[in-house]
N, C-alpha and C positions, 0 to 999 in steps of 0.2 A: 531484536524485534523492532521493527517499525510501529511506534505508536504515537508520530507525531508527524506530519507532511504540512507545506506549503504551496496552494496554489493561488497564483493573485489572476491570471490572463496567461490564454498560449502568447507564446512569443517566440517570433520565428514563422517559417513557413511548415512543419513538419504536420501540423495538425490543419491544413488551410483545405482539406476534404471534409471537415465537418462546420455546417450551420451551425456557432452557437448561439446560444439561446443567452439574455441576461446573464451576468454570474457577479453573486456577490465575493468581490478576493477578501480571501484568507489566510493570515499569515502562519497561520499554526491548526490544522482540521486535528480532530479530536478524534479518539472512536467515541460511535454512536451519531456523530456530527453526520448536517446533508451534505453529500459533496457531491460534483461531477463526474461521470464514467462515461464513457464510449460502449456501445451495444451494434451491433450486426441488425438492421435493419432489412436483409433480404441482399442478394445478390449486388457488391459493388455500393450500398447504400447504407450508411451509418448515422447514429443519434445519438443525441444526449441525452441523461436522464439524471436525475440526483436520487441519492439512493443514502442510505445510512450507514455508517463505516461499521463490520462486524455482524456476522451471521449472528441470530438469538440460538438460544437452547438452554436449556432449562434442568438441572442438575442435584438432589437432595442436598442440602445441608446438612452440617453435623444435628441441628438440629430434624433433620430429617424435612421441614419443608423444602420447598422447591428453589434453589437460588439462580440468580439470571446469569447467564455469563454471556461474553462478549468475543464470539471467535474471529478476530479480525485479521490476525496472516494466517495463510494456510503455507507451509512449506514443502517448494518444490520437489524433494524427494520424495514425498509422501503422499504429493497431492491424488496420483492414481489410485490409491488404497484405502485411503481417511473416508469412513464412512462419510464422518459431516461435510466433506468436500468435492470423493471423485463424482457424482452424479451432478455436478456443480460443473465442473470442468470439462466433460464429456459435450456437457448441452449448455452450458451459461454463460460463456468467455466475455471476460470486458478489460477495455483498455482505461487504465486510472492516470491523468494527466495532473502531473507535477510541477515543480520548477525547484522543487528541494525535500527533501527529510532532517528529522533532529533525532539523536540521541543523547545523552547524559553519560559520558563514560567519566571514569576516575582511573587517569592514564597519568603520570608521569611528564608524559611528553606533551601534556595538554595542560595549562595555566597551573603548572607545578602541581598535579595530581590534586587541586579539588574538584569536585564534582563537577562539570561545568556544561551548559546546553550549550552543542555545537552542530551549524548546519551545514549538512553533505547536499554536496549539488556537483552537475556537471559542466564545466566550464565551455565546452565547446555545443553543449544544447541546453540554452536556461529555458526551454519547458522540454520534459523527456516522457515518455508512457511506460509507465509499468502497469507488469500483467496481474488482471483478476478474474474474479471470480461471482456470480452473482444470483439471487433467489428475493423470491415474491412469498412472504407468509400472511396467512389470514392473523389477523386477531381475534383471538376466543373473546374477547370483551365485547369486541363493538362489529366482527365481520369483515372491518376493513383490509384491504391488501397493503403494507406494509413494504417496501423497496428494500433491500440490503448487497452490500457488495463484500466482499473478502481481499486482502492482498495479496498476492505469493509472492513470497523470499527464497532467499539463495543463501546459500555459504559466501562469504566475501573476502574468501580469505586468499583467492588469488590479486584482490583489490591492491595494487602495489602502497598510493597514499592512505588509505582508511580502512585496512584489515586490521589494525589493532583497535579500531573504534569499539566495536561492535559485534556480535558473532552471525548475525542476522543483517541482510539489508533486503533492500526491494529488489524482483525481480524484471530488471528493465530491459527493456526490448527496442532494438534495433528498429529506427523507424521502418525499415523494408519487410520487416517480421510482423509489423498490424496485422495486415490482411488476412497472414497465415493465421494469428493466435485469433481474431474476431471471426473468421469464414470458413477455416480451415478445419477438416476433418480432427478428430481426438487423437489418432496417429502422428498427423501434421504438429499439433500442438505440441504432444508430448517430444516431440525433437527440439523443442525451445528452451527444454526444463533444464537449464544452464546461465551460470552465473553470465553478465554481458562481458563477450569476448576481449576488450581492450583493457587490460589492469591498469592501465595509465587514465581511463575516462572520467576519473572520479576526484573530488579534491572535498577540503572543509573548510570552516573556519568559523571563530567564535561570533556571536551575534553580539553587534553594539549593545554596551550595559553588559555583557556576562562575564567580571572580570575577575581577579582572585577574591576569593572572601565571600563568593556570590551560592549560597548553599541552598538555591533551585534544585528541588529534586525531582519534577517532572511527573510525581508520582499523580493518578486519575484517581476519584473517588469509584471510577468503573474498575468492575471486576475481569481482568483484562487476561485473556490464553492465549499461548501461539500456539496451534498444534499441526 
């Protein structure tokens, strides 16, 4: 599960079709955090918008009131089907611009199997697009409309360097595949719902400071579902 991304500025020409607007960088977006997405703006014509990481929805607790939760990936297998998601992806496709993701695995082959944050990025595009998802909720408090986005993931396991990180990564997209995922029919889209073709495009590495002994657990005070 992706529950941790960095974006500081595109870099590079891949994103040089969209006017951005200010952005404060980020070296670590949160869920719940505002972040940047791309949106379909009408034929040929795209925007930015900042929007909140993680669909709301609202779910009994053992105590039987209402507890918040935080649907931040939705995964691409499933995205057709998931109630909370396919009417999401039919009609709401957004592009989420990166420059890296973190997980926390406890690998062996990673600072002698302790816990350690390590950031996955692509070497040959240090800013990439992965694909989302996105919805407008009212607030029953106050009326206001409310921004939110979702991420979709993939199995990574054809990942040649970072399929043991992780069982989950972000579902990224080929810059030639924008168009299709933000304008393109629900058809179009779902031929995208694949891990990105190159198992070689991916690398990691530890972040200055996370060295042995460093028992960062990455864990959110949010109550955090992939579904």
């Amino acid at each position: 599960m992706c529950g941790r991304y960095e974006f500081t500025q595109p870099v590079g020409k891949e994103f040089d079709f969209i006017q951005w607007p200010e952005i404060q960088p980020s070296l670590e977006i949160k869920p719940s955090n505002a972040a940047p997405v791309i949106l379909s703006a009408g034929k040929d014509n795209y925007e930015v918008q900042f929007r909140h990481w993680g669909f709301v929805r609202f779910w009994p607790g053992k105590t039987g009131k209402l507890t918040k939760k935080f649907l931040i990936n939705a995964k691409s297998e499933t995205i057709t089907m998931t109630k909370n998601f396919k009417k999401a992806f039919a009609e709401r496709r957004c592009l989420i611009p990166l420059n890296a993701w973190f997980e926390w695995p406890e690998d062996p082959k990673i600072n002698e199997g302790v816990k350690t944050k390590v950031r996955l990025y692509m070497p040959d595009r240090p800013t990439f697009g992965a694909a989302g998802i996105y919805e407008d909720k009212i607030e029953q408090d106050t009326g206001e409309v409310t921004r939110y986005f979702s991420m979709v993931t993939v199995d990574p396991e054809q990942y040649t360097k970072i399929n043991f990180i992780h069982d989950r990564s972000p579902m990224v997209l080929a810059a030639s595949d924008y168009e299709t995922w933000l304008q393109g029919s629900p058809e179009q889209a779902e031929s995208l719902l694949h891990p990105y073709p190159d198992p070689d495009a991916f690398a990691f590495e530890i972040p200055s400071g996370e060295i042995k002994g460093n028992k960062e657990s990455g864990q959110s005070s949010l109550d955090i579902f992939n579904r």
